[in-house]
Phi, psi and omega in degrees: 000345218252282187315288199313313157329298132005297209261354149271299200306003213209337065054260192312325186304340210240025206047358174286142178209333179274136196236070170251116165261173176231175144288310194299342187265083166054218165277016185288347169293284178320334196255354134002277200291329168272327183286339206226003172305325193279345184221060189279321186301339181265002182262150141267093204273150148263115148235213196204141204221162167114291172287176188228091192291171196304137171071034201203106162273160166162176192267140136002105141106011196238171190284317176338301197293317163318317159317295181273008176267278198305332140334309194275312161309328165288337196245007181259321189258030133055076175199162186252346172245075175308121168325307222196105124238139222240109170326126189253093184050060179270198181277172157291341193280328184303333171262335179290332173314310166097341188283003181247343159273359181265310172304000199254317185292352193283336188280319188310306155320339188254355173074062171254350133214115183297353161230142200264153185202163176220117174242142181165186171251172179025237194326289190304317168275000174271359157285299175319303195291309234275325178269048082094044144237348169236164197289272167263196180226171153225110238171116176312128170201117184222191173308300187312285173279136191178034188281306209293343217278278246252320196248055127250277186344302205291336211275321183279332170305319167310292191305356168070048179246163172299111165238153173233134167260130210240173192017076162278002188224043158062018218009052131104021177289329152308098164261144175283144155267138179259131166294165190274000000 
């Protein structure tokens, strides 16, 4: 805890402030939540809500789960607000149903995040900018993948939404090749 505290503590002196996390990413909510309590105002937390990461039931994808994902974030990263949370890559048929963005507006009204968010790809985030119901996005966009460069980037840009870019360095699909 000590190093990590450090190397956030040291993050932020240096403008880095976004903080984006899961549940589903190990113990980075917990370790979040104890480093960053003392300057928690100075951070912009980010997580991801909706699925039902390893050791935790529930069904996938419901208003229920969506509730307590963000509960279980809140009491992990020892805070009363969350910044920034993000459906995390359901599908398209899962947002036209609407019940897991109607549980999302519901935390935003109770202030329990100031902004709604959709993180994914292709079909499902060019649904997310086009119905005009989330704050921002997340979405790949590196050397490799650069699909989100000609129809998302711009479409959220009309819409005056947020973007974060995810997987920049490709979760590792890029190998450099050497001429011989």
């Amino acid at each position: 805890v000590e190093q990590a505290s450090r190397v956030l503590g040291s993050a932020l002196d240096h403008g880095i402030n976004l903080l984006d996390t899961a549940a589903c990413y190990g113990v980075a909510e917990e370790m979040i939540g104890r480093c960053v309590a003392g300057r928690r105002d100075e951070y912009v937390l980010s997580t991801k809500c909706g699925h039902v990461p390893e050791g935790f039931a529930g069904e996938e994808w419901t208003a229920a789960t969506v509730t307590e994902s963000i509960e279980r974030s809140l009491r992990r990263m020892k805070t009363d607000h969350l910044d920034i949370v993000h459906l995390h890559s359901c599908g398209v048929e899962i947002l036209e149903r609407g019940e897991v963005i109607e549980a999302l507006e519901a935390a935003k009204r109770a202030g329990k995040t100031r902004f709604m968010a959709y993180s994914g790809d292709n079909e499902a985030v060019e649904w997310a900018v086009e119905s005009g119901r989330f704050d921002s996005i997340q979405t790949s966009l590196n050397l490799v993948d650069q699909r989100a460069r000609t129809r998302v980037l711009p479409a959220a840009m009309k819409a005056g939404l947020g973007v974060i870019a995810k997987r920049p360095i490709a979760n590792g699909v890029w190998k450099a090749e050497r001429s011989p």
